[in-house]
N, C-alpha and C positions, 0 to 999 in steps of 0.2 A: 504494500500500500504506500501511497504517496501523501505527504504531506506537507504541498509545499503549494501558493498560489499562479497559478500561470499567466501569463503575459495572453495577451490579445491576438499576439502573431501565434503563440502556441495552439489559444483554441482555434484558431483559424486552419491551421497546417493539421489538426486534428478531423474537422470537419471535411475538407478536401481529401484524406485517406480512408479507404475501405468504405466509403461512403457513409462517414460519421461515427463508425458502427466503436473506433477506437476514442471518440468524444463522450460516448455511452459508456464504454466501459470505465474511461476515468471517473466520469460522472459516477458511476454505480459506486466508483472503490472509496473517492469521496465522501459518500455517503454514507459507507461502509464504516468509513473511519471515524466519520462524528457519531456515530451512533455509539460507534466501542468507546468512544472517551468519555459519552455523555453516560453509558451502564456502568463502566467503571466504577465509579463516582460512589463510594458506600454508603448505604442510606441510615440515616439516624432511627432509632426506635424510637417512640412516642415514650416518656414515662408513665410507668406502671399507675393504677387509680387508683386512691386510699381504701383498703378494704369497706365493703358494705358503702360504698358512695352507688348513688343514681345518678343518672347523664344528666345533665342540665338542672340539678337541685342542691340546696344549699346543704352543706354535711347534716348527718345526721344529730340532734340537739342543739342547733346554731338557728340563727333567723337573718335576715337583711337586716344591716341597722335601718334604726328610726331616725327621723328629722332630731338635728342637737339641740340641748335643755334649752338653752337661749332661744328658740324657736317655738317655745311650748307658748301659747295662749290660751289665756282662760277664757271660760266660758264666755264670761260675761262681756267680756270685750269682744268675741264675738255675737254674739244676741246683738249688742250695740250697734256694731258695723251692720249686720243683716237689716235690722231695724231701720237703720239712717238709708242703707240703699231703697228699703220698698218704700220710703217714705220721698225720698228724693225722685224715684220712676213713677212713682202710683196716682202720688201727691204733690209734686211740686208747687202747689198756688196755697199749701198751708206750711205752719213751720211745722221744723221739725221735733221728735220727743224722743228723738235717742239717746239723750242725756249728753250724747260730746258736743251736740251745737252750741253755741252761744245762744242767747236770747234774738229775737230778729231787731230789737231797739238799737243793742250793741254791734251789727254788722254793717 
């Protein structure tokens, strides 16, 4: 096998003999060759899975974490927020009683 790149006159003077048929055969031995270097090539094994895991599930006694403590809101602050929205969509031509508004005197 060869392994080397040819010149333009090479495949030229290739194609003009036996009627290309030795243009073929480099071509084939070419081919022959990137194939052998690319099998070569030793394949990595995947690492083994922790015993008793499922595909695509979290280990067994774990969860996703949750949103962080800084994150947590109370209730009431939301009731509020809900509150202020249907009262701002529903209502808008009265004030509002979610307790975070101001007074309407004061705005």
């Amino acid at each position: 096998m060869t392994d080397y790149e040819p010149d333009i006159d090479d495949i030229a003077a290739m194609r003009r003999e036996n009627g290309g048929s030795d243009l073929k055969a480099f071509m084939r031995d070419q081919i022959r060759a990137g194939q052998a270097r690319r099998d070569s090539k030793p394949t990595t094994a995947a690492p083994p899975s922790p015993p008793g895991h499922r595909p695509g599930a979290w280990p067994t006694g774990t969860s996703p974490p949750g949103p962080p403590p800084e994150r947590q809101i109370p209730d009431g602050c939301w009731d509020a927020a809900v509150r202020h929205y249907r009262n701002t969509e529903h209502h808008p031509d009265q004030p509002c009683d979610c307790g975070n508004c101001p007074p309407k005197e004061n705005r």
